[in-house]
C-alpha positions in Angstrom: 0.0 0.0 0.0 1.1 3.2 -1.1 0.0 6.6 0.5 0.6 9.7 -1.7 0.5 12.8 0.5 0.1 16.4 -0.3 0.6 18.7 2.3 -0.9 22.5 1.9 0.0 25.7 3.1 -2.8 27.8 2.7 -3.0 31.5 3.1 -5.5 32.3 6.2 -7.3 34.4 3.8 -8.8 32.4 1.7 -8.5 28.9 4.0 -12.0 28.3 4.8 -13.1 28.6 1.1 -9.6 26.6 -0.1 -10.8 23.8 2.3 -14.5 24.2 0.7 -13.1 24.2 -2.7 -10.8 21.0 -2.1 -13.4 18.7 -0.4 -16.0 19.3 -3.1 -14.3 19.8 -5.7 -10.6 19.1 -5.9 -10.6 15.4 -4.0 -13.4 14.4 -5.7 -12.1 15.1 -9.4 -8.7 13.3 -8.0 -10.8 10.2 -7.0 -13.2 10.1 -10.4 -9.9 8.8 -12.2 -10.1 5.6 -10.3 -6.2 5.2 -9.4 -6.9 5.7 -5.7 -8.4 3.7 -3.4 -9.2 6.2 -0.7 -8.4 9.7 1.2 -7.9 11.4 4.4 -7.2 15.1 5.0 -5.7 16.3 8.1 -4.8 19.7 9.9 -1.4 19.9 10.5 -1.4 21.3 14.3 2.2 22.3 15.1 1.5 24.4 18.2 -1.2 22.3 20.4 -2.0 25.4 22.5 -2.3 27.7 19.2 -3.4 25.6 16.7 -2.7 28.6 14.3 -1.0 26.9 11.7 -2.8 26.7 8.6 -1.3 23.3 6.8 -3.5 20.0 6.0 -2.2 16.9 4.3 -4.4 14.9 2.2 -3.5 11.6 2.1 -4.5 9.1 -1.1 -4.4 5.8 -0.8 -2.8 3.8 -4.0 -2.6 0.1 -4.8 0.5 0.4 -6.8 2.9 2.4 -8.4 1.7 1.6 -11.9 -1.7 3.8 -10.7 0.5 6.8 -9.8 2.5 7.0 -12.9 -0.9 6.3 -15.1 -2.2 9.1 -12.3 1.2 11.5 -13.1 1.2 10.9 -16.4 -2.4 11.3 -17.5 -4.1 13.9 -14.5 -2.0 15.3 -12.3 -1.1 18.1 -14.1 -4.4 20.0 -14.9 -6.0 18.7 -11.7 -2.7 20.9 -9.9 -3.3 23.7 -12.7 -6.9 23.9 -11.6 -5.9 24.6 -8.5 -3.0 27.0 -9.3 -5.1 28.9 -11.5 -7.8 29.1 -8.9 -5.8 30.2 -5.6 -2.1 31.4 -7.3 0.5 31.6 -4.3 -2.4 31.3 -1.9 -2.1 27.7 -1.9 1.8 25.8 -1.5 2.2 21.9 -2.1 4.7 19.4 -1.7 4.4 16.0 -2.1 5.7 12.4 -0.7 5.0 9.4 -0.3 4.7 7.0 2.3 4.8 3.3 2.1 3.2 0.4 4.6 5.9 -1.8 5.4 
């Protein structure tokens, strides 16, 4: 099992209608192509007593590596361009990935 994770940096601005955005929109195109088995987003809370920070990781599920290439090769970029377009610098990404052992 493979877990491709994205974590966020969203701009406090716009984070309530980013989160919106993402969980109707975003996630749902990214599971429609079939190459993930599941999902989770999380807030990233680095200061317990604060809970300022505005980060979330969303976490897809894979079977295999083959779905992520066919996912990289054929959808990730204009599902990311959607999102560029839509929120510019407002939104940062980087991504990894995580595998059950």
């Amino acid at each position: 099992m493979i877990i491709y994770n994205v974590t966020l940096s969203i701009n406090p601005e716009i984070e309530k209608e980013a989160i919106e955005w993402l969980t109707h929109i975003h996630i749902p195109e990214v599971m429609q192509t079939n190459l993930f088995i599941s999902y989770n987003i999380y807030k990233i809370i680095e200061n317990p007593m604060e809970r300022t920070h505005n980060s979330y990781a969303i976490q897809y599920t894979l079977a295999s590596w083959l779905n992520f290439e066919k996912y990289s090769q054929n959808h990730a970029f204009s599902l990311q361009e959607k999102t560029r377009k839509k929120f510019g610098e407002n939104i940062l990404a980087f991504r990894t990935f995580l595998e059950k052992i």
